[in-house]
N, C-alpha and C positions, 0 to 999 in steps of 0.2 A: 657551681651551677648558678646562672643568673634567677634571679626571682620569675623571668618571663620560662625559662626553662623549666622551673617549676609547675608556673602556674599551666602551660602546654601539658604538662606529664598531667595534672590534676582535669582538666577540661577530658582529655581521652581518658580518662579513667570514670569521668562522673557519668552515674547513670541516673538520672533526676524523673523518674514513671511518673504520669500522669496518675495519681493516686488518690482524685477527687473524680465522683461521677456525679453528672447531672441527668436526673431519671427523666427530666421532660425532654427534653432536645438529645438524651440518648448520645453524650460524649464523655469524655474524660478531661480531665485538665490537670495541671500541678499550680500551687501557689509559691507565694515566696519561701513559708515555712518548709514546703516539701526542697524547693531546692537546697534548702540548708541541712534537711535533716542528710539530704543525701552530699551532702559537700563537706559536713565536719570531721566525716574518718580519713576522709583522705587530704584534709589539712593538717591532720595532726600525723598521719602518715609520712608527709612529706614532710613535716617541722616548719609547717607553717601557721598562723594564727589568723583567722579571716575576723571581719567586724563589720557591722551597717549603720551607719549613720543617717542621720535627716537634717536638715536644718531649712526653714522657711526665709523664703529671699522674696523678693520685689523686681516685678519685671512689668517696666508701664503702671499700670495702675493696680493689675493682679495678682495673688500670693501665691507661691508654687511651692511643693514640698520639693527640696532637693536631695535625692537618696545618694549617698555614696558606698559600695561596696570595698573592700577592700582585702588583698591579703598582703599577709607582710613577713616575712621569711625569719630566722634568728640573728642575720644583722641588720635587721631593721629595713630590710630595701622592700619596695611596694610594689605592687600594680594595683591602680584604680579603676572603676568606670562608677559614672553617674548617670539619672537618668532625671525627670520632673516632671513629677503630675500637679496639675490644679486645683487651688481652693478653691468652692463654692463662693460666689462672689458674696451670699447671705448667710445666715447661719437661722434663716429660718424656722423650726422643727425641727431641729439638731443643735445643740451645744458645740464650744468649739473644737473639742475635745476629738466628740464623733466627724467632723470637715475631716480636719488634721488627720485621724486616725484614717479613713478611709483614702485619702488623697497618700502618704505616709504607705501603707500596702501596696499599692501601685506601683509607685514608684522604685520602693525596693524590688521587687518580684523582676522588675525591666533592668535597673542596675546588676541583679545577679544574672537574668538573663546575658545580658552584657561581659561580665567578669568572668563568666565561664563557656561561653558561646553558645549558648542555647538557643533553639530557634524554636518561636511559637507563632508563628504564622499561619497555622491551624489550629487555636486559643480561639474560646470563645470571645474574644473580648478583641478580634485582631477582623479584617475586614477580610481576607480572604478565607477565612474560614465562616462567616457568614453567608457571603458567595455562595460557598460551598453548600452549603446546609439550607439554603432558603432556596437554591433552584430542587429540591426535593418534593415532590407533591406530599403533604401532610397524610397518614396514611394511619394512623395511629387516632381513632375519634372517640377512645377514652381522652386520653390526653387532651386532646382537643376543646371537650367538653370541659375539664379540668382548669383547663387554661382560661377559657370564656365565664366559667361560675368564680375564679377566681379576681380575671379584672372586673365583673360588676360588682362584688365587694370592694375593691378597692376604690371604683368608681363612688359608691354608695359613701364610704368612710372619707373620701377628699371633699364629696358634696356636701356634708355634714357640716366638716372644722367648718370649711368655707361660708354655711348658710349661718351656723353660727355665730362667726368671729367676721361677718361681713365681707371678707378677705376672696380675694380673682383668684378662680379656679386657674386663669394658664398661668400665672405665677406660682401658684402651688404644683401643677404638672410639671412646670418646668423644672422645680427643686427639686422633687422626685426621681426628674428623667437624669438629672444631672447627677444625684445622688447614688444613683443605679449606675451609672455610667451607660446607658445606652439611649435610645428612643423609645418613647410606649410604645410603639409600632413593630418592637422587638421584643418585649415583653416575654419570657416563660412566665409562665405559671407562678413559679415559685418571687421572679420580679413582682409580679402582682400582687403575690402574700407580703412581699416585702415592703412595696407600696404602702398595702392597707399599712403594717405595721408603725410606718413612716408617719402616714395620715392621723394614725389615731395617737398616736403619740404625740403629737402634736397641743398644746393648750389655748 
């Protein structure tokens, strides 16, 4: 049996659940970890050994983590997929560590999507599940509320560093929104807490 015959048998067999919820936007999602948890019994099933790599490369002027997936059968023969998320062009209120590591998650989570045909097109993080979820009239005004006492904290913590350290508030927005990986204009709740956290951490 070819490694791609394998790796077929392993795709219909993976069942990768949505095994993270998010209480404010009321969805489910899976990360990279969940796809693994759910793809190691049936590598070792099928006698084969999967692994993910990263490595940072240079493309124009900007750093990209490049994830590599991989399984590889017991004579050695492979199938790949790679995927590449972006480094933060600053490392602002973050060390390099945390760039890398959060650009590093991305990128693998799209890699295994890839290596074993997962489809996450209705992912928070995907634009047609925005679509989806934004033509919804807000209906939920705990939450709401939630969301609002949440960004003027966050708001409150970026004015601060800023009035502080002299430092432009849309520079600072911008590392946040990039860090977050979406727009404030997208913001949950929990985005905002993670803001503040961003902000105050900051020196």
């Amino acid at each position: 049996m070819s490694i791609y015959e394998t790796l077929s048998h392993i795709q219909v067999e993976l069942k990768a659940p949505k095994n993270l919820y998010n209480s404010f936007g009321k969805y489910k999602y899976r990360n990279a970890e969940s796809i693994l948890e759910a793809a190691k019994p049936l590598c070792a099933k099928h006698g084969c050994t999967m692994t993910v790599s990263d490595e940072v490369i240079l493309i124009g002027s900007r750093y990209y983590i490049k994830a590599t997936a991989t399984v590889q059968d017991k004579d050695g023969n492979a199938a790949s997929t790679t995927a590449l998320a972006r480094e933060d062009e600053t490392k602002k209120g973050m060390d390099g560590a945390q760039i890398t590591g959060t650009a590093s998650s991305y990128a693998r989570k799209y890699a295994l999507n890839g290596l074993f045909c997962i489809d996450d097109t209705k992912d928070p993080d995907s634009d047609e599940y925005h679509n989806q979820t934004t033509a919804e009239p807000q209906r939920d005004t705990n939450a709401a509320a939630a969301r609002l006492a949440a960004r003027a904290e966050c708001q409150r913590a970026v004015k601060s560093y800023c009035q502080k350290n002299n430092a432009d508030e849309a520079d600072a927005w911008k590392l946040i929104s990039e860090t977050i990986g979406k727009p404030s204009k997208d913001f949950t709740a929990e985005d905002w807490k993670q803001g503040q956290q961003i902000a105050e951490a900051w020196k």
